[in-house]
N, C-alpha and C positions, 0 to 999 in steps of 0.2 A: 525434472520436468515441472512447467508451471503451467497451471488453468485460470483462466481468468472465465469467472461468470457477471454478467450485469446484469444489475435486477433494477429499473425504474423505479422510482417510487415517489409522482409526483414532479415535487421541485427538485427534486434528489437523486441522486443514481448513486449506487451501492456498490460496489465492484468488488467482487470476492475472490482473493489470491486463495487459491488450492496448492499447496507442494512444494516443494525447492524454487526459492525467487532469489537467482541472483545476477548478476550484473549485468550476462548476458540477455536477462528479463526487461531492464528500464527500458530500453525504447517501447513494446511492446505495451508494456504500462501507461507508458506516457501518452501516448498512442492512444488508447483506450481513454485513460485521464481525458483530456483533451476534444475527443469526441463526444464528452458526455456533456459539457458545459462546465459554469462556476463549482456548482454546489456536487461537489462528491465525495464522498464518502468511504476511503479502502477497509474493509472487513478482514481483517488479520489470524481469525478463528483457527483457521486451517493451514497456515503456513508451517512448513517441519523443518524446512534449511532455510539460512539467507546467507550472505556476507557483508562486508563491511558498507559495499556502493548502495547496498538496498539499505540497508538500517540511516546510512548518510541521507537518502536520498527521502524513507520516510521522515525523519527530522525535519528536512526543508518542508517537504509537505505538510506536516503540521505546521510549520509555521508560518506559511502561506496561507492556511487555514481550513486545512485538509483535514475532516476526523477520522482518526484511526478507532477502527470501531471492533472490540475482541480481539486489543492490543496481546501477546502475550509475556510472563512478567518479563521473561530474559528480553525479548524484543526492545523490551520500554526500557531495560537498564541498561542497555547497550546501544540508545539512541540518548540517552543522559550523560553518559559515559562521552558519546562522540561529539559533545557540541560544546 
């Protein structure tokens, strides 16, 4: 199960993933993404599962210029690993 909370902040919106995100989460993500504007920011603090589409998918988002914010380390080596 995945939580999405959004916290504005400004020019910014924060979007905090809670729990297991995985593939069947992106649209829902995206979804949210997308409603927020440019500038947002996924907060990764709280994530406990993923699989391979979300790690792919944050990758792109970062390099679209999406900060991932309380990346955590296995997340960030397993988004190095896939690009």
């Amino acid at each position: 199960m995945l939580k999405l909370e959004r916290n504005p902040d400004g020019e910014r919106t924060t979007i905090r993933l809670i729990g297991c995100a995985q593939s069947e989460h992106l649209g829902e993500i995206t979804n949210q993404m997308g409603s927020c504007g440019p500038n947002v920011t996924l907060d990764l603090e709280e994530v406990t599962v993923t699989d391979v589409h979300v790690i792919r998918f944050l990758g792109t988002c970062e390099k679209d210029g999406t900060e991932l914010l309380h990346c955590p380390s296995y997340i960030r080596e397993w988004i190095s690993r896939e690009q």
